[in-house]
N, CA, C and O atoms as CSV, one atom per row, in Angstrom:
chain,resi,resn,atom,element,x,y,z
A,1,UNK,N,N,-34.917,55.286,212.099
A,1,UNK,CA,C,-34.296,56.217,213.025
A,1,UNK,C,C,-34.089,57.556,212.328
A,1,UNK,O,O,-34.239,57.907,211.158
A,2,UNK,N,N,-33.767,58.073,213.233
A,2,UNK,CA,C,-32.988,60.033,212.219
A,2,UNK,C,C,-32.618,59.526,211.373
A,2,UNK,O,O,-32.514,58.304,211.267
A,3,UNK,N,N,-32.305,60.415,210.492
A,3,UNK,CA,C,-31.222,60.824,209.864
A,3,UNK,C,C,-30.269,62.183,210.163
A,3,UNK,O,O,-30.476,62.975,211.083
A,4,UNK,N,N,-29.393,62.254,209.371
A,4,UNK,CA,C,-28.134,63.327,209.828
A,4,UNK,C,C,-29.213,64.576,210.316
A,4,UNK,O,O,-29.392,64.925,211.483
A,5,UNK,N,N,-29.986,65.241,208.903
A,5,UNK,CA,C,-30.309,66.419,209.011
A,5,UNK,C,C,-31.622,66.234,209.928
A,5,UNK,O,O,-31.993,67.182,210.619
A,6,UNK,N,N,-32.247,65.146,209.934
A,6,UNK,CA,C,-33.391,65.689,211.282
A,6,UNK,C,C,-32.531,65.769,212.264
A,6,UNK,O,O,-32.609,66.786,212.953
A,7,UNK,N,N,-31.674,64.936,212.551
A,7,UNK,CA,C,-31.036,65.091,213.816
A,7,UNK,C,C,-30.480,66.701,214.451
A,7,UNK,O,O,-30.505,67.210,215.571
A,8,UNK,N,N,-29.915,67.222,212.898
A,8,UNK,CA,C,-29.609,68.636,213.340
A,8,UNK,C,C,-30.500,69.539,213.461
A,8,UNK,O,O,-30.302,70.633,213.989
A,9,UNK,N,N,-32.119,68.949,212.723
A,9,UNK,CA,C,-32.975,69.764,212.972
A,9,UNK,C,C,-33.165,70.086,214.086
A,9,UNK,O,O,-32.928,71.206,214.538
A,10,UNK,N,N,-33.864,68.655,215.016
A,10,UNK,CA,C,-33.898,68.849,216.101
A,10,UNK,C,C,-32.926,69.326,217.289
A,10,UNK,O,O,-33.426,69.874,218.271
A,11,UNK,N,N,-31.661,69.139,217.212
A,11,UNK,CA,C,-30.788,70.373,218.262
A,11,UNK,C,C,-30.959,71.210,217.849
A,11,UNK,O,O,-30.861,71.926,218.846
A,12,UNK,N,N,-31.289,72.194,216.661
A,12,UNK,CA,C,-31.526,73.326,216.879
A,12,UNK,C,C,-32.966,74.059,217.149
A,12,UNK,O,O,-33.240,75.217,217.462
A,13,UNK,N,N,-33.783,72.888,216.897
A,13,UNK,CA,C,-35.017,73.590,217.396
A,13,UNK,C,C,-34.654,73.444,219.144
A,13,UNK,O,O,-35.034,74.354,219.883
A,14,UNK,N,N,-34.024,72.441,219.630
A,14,UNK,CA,C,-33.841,72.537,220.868
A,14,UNK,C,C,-33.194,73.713,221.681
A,14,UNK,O,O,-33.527,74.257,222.734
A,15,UNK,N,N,-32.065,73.925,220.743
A,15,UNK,CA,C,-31.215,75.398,221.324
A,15,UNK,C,C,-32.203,76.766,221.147
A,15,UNK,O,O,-32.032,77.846,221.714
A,16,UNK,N,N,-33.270,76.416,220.213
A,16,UNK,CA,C,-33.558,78.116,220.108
A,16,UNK,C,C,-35.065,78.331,221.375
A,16,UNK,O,O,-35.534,79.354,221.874
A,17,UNK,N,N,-35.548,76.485,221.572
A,17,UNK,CA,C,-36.364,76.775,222.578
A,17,UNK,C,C,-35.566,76.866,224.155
A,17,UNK,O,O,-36.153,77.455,225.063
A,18,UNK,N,N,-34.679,76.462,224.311
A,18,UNK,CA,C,-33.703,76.705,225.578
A,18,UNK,C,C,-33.487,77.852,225.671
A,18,UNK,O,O,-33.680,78.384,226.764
A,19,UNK,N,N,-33.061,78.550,224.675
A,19,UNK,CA,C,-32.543,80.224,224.805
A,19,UNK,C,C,-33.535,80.783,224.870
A,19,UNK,O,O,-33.476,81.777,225.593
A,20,UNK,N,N,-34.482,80.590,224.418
A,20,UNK,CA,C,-35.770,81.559,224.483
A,20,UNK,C,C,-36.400,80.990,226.515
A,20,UNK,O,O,-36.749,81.870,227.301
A,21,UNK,N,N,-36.393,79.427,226.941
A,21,UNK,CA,C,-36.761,79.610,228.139
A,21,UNK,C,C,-35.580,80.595,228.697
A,21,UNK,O,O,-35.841,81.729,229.099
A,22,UNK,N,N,-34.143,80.011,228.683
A,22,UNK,CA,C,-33.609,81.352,229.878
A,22,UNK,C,C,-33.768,82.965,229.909
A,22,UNK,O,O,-33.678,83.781,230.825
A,23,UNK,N,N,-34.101,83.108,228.221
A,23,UNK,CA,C,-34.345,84.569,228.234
A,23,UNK,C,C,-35.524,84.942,228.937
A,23,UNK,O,O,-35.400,85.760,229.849
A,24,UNK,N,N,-36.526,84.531,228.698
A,24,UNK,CA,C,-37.751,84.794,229.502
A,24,UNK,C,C,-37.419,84.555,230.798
A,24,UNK,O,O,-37.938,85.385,231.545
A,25,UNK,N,N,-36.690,83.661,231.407
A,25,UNK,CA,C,-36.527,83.674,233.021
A,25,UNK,C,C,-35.353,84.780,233.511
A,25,UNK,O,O,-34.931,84.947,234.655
A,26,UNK,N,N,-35.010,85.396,232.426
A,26,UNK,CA,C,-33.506,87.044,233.110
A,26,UNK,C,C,-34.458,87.571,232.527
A,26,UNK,O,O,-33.748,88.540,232.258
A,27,UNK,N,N,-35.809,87.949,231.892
A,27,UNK,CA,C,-36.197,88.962,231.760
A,27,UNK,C,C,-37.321,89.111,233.276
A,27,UNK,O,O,-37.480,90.133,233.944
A,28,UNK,N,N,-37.910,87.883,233.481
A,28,UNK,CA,C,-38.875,88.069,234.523
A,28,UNK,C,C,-38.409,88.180,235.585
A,28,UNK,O,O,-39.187,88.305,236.531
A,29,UNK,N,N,-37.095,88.178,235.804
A,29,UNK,CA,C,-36.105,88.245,237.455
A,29,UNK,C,C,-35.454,89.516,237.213
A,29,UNK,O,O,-35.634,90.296,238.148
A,30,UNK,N,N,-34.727,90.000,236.224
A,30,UNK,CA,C,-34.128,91.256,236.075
A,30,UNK,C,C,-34.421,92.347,235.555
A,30,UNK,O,O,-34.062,93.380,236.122
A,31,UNK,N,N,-35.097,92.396,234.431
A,31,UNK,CA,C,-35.162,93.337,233.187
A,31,UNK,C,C,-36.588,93.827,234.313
A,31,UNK,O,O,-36.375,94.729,235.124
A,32,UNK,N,N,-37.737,93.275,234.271
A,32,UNK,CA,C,-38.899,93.801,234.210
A,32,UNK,C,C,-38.903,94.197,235.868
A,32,UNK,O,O,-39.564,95.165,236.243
A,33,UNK,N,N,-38.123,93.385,236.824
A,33,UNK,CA,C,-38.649,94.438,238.148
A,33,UNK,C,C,-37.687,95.819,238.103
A,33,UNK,O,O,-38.129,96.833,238.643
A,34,UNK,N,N,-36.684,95.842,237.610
A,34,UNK,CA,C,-35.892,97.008,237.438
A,34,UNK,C,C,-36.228,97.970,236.706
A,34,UNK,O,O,-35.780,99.116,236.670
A,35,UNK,N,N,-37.320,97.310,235.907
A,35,UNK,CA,C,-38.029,98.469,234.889
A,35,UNK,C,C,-38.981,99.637,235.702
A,35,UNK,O,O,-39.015,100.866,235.648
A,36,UNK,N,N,-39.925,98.349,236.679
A,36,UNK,CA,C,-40.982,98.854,237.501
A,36,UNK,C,C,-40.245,99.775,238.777
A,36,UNK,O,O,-40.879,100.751,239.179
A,37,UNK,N,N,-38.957,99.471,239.387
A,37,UNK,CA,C,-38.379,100.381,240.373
A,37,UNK,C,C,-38.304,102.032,239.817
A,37,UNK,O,O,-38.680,103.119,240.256
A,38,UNK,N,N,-37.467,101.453,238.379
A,38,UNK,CA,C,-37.102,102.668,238.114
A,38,UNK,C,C,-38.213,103.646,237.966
A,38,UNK,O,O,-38.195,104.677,238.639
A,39,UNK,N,N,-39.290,103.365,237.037
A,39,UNK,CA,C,-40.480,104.191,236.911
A,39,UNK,C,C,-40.897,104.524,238.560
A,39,UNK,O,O,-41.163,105.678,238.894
A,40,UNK,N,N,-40.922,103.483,239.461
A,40,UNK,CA,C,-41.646,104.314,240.715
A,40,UNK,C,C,-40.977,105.353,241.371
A,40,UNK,O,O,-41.601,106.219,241.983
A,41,UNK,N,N,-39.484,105.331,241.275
A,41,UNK,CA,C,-38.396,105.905,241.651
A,41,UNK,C,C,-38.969,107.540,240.775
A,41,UNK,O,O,-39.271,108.545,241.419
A,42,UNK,N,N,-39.003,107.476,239.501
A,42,UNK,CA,C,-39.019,108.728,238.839
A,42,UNK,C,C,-40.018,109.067,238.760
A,42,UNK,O,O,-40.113,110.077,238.063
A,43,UNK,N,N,-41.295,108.556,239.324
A,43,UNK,CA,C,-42.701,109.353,239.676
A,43,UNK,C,C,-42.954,109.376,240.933
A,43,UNK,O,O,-44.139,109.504,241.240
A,44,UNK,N,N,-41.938,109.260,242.024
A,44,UNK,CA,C,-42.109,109.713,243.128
A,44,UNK,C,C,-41.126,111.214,242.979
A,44,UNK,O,O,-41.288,112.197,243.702
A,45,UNK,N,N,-40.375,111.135,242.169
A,45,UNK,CA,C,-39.461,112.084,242.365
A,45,UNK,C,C,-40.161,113.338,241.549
A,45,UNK,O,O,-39.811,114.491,241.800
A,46,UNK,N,N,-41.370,112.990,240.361
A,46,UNK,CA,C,-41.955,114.134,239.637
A,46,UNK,C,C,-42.883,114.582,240.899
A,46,UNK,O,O,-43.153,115.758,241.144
A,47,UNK,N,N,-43.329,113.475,241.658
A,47,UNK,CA,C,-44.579,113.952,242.960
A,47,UNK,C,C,-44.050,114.879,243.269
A,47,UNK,O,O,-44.638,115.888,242.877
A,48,UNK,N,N,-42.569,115.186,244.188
A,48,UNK,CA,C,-42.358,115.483,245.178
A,48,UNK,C,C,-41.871,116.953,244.640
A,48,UNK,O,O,-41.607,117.846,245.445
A,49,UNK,N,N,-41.762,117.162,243.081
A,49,UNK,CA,C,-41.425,118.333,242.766
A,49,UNK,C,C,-42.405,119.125,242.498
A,49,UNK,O,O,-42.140,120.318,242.351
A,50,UNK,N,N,-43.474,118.769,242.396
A,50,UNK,CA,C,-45.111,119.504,242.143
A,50,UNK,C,C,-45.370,119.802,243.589
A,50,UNK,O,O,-46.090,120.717,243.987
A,51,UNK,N,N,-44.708,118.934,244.350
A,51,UNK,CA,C,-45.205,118.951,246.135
A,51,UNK,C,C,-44.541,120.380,246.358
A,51,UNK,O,O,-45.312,121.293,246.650
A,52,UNK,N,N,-42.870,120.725,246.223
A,52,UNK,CA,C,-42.486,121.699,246.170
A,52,UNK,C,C,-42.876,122.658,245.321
A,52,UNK,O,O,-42.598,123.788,245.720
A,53,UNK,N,N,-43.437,122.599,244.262
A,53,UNK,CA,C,-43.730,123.826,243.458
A,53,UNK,C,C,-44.761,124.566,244.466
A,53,UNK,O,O,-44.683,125.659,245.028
A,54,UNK,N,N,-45.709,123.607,244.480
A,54,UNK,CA,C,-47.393,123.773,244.586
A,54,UNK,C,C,-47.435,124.869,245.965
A,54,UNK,O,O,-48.168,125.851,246.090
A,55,UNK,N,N,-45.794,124.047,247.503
A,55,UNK,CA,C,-45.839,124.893,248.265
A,55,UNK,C,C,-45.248,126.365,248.095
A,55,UNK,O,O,-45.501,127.250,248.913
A,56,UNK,N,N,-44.572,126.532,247.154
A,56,UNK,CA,C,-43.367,127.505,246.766
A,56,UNK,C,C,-45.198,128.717,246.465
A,56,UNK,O,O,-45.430,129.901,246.708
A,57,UNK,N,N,-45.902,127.792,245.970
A,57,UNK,CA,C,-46.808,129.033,245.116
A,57,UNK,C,C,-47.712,129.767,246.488
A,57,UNK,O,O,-48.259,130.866,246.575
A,58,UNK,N,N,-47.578,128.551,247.539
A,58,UNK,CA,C,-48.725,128.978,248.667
A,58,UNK,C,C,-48.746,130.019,249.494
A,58,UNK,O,O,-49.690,130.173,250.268
């Protein structure tokens, strides 16, 4: 059977692969679509100021 220290081996290889699945599942639900809003958010907003320049020049 185990012993002491495999035993602790293995919970901690267990905890660091658990933390690593939930991190990857708050990064693919939170981090990364909030990343992609924000960028569309601030290149619609550079569009729309070239839109105004471009008419300002016409």
């Amino acid at each position: 059977m185990f012993e002491f220290d495999q035993y602790l081996g293995f919970l901690a290889f267990l905890t660091i692969l658990t933390i690593g699945f939930w991190l990857m599942i708050f990064l693919l639900t939170f981090v990364i679509p909030y990343w992609i809003i924000g960028a569309n958010i601030e290149n619609f907003k550079l569009w729309r100021e070239s839109k105004r320049k471009a008419k300002e020049q016409a």
